[in-house]
N, C-alpha and C positions, 0 to 999 in steps of 0.2 A: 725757285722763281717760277711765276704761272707763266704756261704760252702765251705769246703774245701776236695776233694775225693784223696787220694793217692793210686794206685794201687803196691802192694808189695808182696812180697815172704818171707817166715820166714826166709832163710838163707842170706839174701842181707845184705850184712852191710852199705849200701850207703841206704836201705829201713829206717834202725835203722837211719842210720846219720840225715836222714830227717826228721822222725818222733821224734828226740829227739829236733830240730830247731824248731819247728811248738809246742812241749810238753812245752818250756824252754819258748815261746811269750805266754802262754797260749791259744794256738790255739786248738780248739776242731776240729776233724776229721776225716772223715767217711773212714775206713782201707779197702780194698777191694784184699782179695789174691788171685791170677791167678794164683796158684802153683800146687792147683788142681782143677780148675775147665776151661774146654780149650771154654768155651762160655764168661766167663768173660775176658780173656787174649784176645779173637779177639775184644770184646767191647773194652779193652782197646787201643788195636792196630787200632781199627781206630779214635778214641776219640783222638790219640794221632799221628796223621798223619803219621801209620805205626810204631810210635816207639815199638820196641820189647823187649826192656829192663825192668827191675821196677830198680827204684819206676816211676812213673808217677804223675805227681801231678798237676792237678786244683784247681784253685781259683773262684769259681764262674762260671764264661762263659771261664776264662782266659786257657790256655794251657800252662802251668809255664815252663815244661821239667820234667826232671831228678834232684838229690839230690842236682849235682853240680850247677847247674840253680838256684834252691831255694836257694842255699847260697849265690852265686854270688848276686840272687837281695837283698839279705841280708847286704851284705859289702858294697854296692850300695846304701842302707838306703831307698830302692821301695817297701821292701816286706810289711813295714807295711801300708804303704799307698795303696797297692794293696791287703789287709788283709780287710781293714778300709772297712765298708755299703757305 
């Protein structure tokens, strides 16, 4: 299975929605909060071509999006194949 890095915020409910999607495939996943720390939150803003929201979510090399992105390729039936070595 590829890494998988989520950048999140403890108050984000769309952080929770994604890491319980990624929790429930048995995806293990490296949590990374920008909430206090403002050198992580720029890493993630350019990692993430300016997005300034969380969660942020990579697969690998892949640039997934946001929570709604992860689900979307979920109902889509791509997540696990873009999950899959």
């Amino acid at each position: 299975m590829k890494p998988v890095e989520i950048y999140t915020s403890p108050l984000c409910g769309f952080c929770h929605a994604a890491k319980r999607l990624l929790t429930s495939k048995g995806v293990n996943f490296a949590e990374v909060d920008v909430s206090q720390d403002p050198e992580r939150k720029m890493e993630m803003m350019q990692r993430a071509n300016g997005g300034r929201t969380v969660p942020q979510i990579f697969i690998g090399d892949v640039y997934v999006g946001g929570s709604d992105d992860l689900h979307a390729l979920e109902r889509a039936g791509k997540l696990d194949a873009l999950l899959a070595a």
